[in-house]
C-alpha positions as CSV (number, residue, x, y, z in Angstrom):
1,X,2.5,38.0,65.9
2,X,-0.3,35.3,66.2
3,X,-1.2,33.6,63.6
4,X,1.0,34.9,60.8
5,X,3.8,32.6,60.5
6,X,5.1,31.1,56.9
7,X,6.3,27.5,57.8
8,X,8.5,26.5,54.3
9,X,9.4,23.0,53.9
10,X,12.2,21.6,53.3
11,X,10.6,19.3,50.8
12,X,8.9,21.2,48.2
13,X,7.0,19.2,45.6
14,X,8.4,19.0,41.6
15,X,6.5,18.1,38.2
16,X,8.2,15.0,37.4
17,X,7.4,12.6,34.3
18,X,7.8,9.1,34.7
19,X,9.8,8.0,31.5
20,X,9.5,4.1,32.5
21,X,7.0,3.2,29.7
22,X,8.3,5.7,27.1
23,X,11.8,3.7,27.5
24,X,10.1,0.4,26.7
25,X,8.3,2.2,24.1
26,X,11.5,2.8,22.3
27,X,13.2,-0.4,22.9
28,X,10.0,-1.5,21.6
29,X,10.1,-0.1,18.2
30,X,14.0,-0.7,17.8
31,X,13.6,-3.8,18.2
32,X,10.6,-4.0,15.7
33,X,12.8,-2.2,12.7
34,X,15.9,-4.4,13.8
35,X,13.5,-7.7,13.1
36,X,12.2,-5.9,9.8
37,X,14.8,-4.5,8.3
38,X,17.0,-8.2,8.6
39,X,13.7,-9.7,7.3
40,X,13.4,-8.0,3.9
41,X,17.2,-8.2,3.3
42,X,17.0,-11.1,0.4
43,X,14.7,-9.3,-2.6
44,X,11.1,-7.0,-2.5
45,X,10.4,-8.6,-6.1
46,X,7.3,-11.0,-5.1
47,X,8.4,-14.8,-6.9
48,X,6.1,-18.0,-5.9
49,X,9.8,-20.1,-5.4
50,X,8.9,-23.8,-6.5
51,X,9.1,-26.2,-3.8
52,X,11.8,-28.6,-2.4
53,X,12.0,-31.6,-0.3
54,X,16.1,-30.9,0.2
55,X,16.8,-27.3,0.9
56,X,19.9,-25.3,2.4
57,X,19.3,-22.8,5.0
58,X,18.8,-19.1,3.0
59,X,22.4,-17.6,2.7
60,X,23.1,-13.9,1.8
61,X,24.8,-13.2,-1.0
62,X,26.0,-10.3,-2.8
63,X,23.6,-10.7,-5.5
64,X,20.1,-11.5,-6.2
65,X,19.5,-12.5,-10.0
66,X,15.2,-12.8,-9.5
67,X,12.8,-13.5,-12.4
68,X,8.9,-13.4,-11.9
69,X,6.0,-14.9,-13.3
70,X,6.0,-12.2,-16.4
71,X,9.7,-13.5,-17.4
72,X,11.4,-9.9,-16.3
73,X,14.4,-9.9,-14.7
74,X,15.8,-8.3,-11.9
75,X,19.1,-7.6,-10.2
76,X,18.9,-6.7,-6.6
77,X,15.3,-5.6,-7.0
78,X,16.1,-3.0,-10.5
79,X,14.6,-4.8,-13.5
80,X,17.3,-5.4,-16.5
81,X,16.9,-6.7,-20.3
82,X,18.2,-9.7,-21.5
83,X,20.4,-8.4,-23.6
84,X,22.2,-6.0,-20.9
85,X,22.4,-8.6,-18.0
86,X,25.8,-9.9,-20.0
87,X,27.4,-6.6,-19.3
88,X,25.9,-5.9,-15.7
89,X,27.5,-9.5,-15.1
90,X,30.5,-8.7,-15.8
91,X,30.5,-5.4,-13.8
92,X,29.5,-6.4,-10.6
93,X,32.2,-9.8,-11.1
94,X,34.6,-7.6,-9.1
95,X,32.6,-6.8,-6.5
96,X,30.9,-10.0,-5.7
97,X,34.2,-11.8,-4.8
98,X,33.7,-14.8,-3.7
99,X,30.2,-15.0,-2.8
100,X,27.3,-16.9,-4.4
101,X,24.9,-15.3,-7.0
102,X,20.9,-16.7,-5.8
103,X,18.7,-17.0,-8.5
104,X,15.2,-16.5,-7.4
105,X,13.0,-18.2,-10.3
106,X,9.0,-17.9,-9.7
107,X,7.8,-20.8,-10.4
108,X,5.8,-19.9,-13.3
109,X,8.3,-18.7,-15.2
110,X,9.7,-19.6,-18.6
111,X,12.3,-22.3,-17.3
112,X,14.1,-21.0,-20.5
113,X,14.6,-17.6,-18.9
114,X,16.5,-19.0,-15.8
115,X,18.5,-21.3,-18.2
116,X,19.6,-18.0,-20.1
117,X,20.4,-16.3,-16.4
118,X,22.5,-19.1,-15.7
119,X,24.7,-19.0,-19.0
120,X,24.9,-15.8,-18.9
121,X,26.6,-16.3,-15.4
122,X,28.7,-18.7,-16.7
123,X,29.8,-16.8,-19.7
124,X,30.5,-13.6,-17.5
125,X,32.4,-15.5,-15.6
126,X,30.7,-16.3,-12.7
127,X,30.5,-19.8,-12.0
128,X,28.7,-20.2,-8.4
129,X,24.9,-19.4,-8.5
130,X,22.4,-21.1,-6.4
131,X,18.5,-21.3,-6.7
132,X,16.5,-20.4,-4.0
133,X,13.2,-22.5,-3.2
134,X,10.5,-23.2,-0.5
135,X,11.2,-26.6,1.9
136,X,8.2,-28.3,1.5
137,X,7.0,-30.7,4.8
């Protein structure tokens, strides 16, 4: 009996993974789509807004009437004729309550055009709109 003893330990040795840097990982990229995703929130229709000296702070609304530099028109980014934006007006009434319609107007557009939106607001029945710009310094 010399010589052939097994000594076990009490503390035997485990694979472990260290999950520290994949928790920051994921707070990380939550925090990156929270940012992004509150960013985007107002319209994805690219309009060159003219600028302003006096501006209000950007406030959400229910709807966002935008018309670009090719004079097409767009309801929360889905493009709309003229002579159907009467009727859509009218429909979504109900559902905008009392919030403010923003009209988003490139600044290259027809001023025309955005005079038309905004009758056509008024005639639906929707008397708040709002148009959005760019503070200038």
């Amino acid at each position: 009996m010399s010589g052939f003893f097994s000594f076990k330990t009490k503390h035997q040795r485990k694979a472990q993974i260290d999950i520290t840097s994949l928790i920051d990982l994921v707070f990380l990229l939550v925090a990156f789509f929270m940012v992004t995703s509150s960013m985007g929130a107002l319209s994805s229709i690219t309009v060159h807004l003219p600028k302003a000296v006096q501006s209000a702070p950007a406030r959400s609304g229910e709807m966002v009437v935008s018309v670009n530099e090719k004079n097409e028109i767009y309801i929360n980014d889905v493009k709309y004729d003229v002579e159907a934006l009467q009727e859509e007006f009218k429909k979504r009434k109900e559902t905008l309550g009392d919030n403010a319609v923003i009209i988003r107007g490139d600044r290259k557009a027809d001023y025309e055009k955005i005079v038309k939106v905004m009758d056509l607001l008024n005639r639906a029945g929707i008397p708040k709109f709002t148009l959005s710009t760019v503070k200038s310094r």
